[in-house]
MARMI-285777 format. One record per residue (C-alpha): x, y, z. Coordinates in steps of 0.1 Angstrom, whole numbers, always signed. Each point is the difference from the previous one (the first is absolute). Layout:
# residues N
xx | yy | zz
X | Y | Z
...
//
This chain:
# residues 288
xx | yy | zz
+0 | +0 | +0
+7 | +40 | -8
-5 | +17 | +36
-8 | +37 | -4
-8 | +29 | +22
-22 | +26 | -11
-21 | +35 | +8
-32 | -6 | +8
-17 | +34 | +7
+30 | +9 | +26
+2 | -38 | +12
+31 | -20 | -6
-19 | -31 | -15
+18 | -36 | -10
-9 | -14 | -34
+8 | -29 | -22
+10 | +3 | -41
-24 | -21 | -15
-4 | -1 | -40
+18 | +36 | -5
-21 | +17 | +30
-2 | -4 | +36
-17 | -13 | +21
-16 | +23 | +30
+4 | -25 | +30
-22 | +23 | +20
-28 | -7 | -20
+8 | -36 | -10
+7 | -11 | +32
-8 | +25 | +36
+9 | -25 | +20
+36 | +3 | -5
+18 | +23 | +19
+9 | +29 | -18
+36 | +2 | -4
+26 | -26 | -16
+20 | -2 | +34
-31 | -11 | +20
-12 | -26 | -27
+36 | -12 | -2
+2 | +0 | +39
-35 | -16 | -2
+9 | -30 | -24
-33 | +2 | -22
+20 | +5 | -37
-23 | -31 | -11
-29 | +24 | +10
+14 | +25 | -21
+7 | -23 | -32
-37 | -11 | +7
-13 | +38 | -1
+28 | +11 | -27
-19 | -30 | -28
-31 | +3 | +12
-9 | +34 | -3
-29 | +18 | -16
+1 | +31 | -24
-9 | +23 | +29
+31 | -5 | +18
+26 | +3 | -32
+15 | +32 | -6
+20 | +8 | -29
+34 | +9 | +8
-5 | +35 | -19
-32 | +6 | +27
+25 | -2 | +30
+30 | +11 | +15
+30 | -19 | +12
+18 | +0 | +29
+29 | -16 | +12
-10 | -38 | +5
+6 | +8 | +40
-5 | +35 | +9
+11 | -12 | +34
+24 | -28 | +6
+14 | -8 | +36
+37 | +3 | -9
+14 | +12 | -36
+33 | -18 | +5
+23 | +6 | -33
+37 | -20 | -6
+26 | +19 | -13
+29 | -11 | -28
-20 | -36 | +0
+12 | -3 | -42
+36 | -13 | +3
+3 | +20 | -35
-8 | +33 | +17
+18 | -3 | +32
+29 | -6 | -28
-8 | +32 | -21
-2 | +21 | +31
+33 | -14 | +11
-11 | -9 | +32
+5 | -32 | +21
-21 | -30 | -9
-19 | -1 | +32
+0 | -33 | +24
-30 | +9 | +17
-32 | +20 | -12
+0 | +36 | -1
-34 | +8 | +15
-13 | +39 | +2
-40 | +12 | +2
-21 | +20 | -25
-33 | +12 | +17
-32 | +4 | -16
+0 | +35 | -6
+23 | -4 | -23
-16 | -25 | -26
-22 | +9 | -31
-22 | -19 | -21
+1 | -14 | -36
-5 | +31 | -23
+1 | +29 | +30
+36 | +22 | -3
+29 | -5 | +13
+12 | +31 | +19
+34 | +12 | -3
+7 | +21 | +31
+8 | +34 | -2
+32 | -5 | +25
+20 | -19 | -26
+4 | -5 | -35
+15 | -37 | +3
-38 | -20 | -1
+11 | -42 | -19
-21 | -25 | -6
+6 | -35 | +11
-23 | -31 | -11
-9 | -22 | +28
-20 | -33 | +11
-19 | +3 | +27
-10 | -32 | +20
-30 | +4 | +19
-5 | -24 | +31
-37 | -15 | +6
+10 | -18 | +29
+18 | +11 | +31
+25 | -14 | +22
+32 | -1 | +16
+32 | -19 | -1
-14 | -11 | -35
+20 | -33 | -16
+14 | +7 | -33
-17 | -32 | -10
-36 | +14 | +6
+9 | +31 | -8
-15 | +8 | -30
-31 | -15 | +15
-5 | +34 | +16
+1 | +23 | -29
-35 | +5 | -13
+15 | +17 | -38
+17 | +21 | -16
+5 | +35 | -13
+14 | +27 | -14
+20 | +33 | +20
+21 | +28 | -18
+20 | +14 | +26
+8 | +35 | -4
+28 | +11 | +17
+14 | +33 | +5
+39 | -6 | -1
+13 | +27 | +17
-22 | -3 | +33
+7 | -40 | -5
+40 | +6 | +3
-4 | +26 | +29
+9 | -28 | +25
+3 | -34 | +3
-37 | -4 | +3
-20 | -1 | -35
-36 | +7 | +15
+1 | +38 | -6
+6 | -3 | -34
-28 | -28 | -4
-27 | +15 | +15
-3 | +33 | -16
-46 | +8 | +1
-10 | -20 | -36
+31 | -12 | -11
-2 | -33 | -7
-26 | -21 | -18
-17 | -35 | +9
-26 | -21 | -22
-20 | +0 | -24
-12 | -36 | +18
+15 | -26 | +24
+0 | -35 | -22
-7 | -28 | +25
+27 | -25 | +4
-14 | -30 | -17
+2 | +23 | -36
+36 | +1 | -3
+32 | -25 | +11
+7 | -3 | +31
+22 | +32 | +17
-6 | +16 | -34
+30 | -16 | -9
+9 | +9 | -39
-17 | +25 | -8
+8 | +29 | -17
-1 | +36 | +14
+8 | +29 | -21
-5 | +38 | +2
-2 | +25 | -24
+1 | +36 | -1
-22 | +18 | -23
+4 | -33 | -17
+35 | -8 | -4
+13 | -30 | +21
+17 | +15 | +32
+3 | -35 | +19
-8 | -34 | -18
+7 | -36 | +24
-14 | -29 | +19
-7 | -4 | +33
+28 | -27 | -4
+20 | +22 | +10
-13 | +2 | +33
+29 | +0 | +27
-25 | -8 | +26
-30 | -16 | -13
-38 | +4 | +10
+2 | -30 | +24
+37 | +13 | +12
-18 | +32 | +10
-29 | -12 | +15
+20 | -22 | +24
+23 | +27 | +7
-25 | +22 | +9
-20 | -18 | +20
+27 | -15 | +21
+4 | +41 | +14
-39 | +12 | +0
-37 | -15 | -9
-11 | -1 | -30
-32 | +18 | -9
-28 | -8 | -24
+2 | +26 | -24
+35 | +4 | +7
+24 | +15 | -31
+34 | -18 | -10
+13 | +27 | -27
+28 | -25 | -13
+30 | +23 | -15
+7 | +14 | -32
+18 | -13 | -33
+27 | +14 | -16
-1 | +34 | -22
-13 | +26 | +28
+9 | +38 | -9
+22 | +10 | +23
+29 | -25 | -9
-3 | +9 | -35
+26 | +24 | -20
-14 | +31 | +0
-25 | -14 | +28
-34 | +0 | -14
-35 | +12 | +27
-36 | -1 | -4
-13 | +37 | -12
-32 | +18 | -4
-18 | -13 | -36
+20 | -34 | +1
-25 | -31 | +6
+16 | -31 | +16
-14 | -37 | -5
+14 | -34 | +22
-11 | -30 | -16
+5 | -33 | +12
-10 | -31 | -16
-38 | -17 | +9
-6 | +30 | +23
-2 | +29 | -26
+9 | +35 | -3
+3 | +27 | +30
+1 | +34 | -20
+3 | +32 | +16
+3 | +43 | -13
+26 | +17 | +17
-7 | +36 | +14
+14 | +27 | +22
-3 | +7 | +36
-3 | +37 | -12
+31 | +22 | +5
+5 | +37 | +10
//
């Protein structure tokens, strides 16, 4: 299934893509709670498969009727890896790490499929970065690498803006990663049983105003899904609802010669195979 969250009337509302619409899960089924964390938490995706094929013309909606939002307008934790491609820890000439490198993005930070991305009006230094996000459906701690995967519900798509200059002011990245609509997550979350297992193999690419910027496999994972998810889980609980924003591929801006930023007018896109296309405007903060 294609989970989706979208405005209804104010409301953040889930929804299912169903036949090249969605599905209003509000309408098709009330009895559900009304947010993906709680019907993850609550274990009733059959209930929402059931509603998703079952339902009648009044509760489609045609994608052009609606809105998007990001898939989880509030997740628990946004927890992010950095230099997790072994190519891009190499073309930023930095140490192949041993051990995750683990910072946070918080919601306020995160836009939806189509919305701008804002460049702030502090720096001039605003990249792109193609990511998988793995999205956990079942909690827990101290999480076997075995079973791992058993707790991630799908998968997804983030473009993690960052803004360079404020990333590089210390040692710790968040600043630079958490700049107010700067990065972008969706269009959907693909449940885990529509693609191999870990997403392993598939191809993630991004392109700015369509010219291939970053173009891999999640192959090239240093830590994979299942790595991550034990890791983090032996230190904290697991949420449902919960973001794993899994690192970024070789090819981002700032290691390039001259380095290369997102700017006002440019439109960036992050495909990745059998999830589909995340494409976002860029605009300004507004500058004095």
């Amino acid at each position: 299934m294609r989970l989706v969250t979208f405005d209804k009337s104010g409301r953040a509302t889930p929804g299912v893509r169903r036949d090249g619409a969605i599905v209003d899960l509000s309408v098709a089924a009330p009895d559900l709670p009304g947010d993906w964390p709680a019907i993850f938490a609550s274990g009733l995706m059959d209930r929402v498969a059931e509603a998703a094929q079952g339902a009648g013309e009044d509760a489609v909606v045609a994608e052009a009727d609606l809105r998007l939002m990001v898939p989880i307008p509030r997740p628990p934790k946004i927890l992010c890896i950095g230099l997790n491609y072994r190519s891009h820890a190499e073309e930023t000439n930095m140490a192949i790490p041993d051990y995750p490198i683990v910072f946070t993005r918080y919601a306020t930070s995160m836009v939806a499929h189509g919305a701008p991305l804002i460049r702030p009006a502090s720096s001039d230094q605003f990249d792109f970065e193609a990511e998988l996000v793995a999205v956990i459906g079942t909690g827990g701690r101290h999480i076997t690498k075995e079973r791992a995967l058993d707790h991630v519900i799908g998968y997804s798509i983030f473009n993690e803006g960052s803004v360079r200059d404020y990333q590089f002011k210390s040692s710790q990245w968040a600043m630079g990663k958490n700049f107010d609509d700067s990065g972008a997550f969706g269009p959907d979350i693909v449940t885990a049983d529509e693609l191999p297992p870990g997403a392993a193999g598939l191809r993630i690419e991004c392109r700015l105003n369509g010219q291939s910027m970053q173009d891999s496999t999640i192959d090239d994972l240093i830590f994979d899904v299942a790595t991550l998810v034990t890791e983090l889980s032996a230190v904290m609980t697991l949420e449902p609802g919960d973001m794993i924003v899994t690192g970024t591929p070789p090819g981002v801006g700032f290691v390039r010669t001259p380095p290369l930023f997102m700017k006002p007018g440019d439109v960036c896109e992050v495909e990745i195979e059998g999830i589909g296309i995340l494409r976002n405007p860029v605009a300004d903060e507004g500058r004095a």
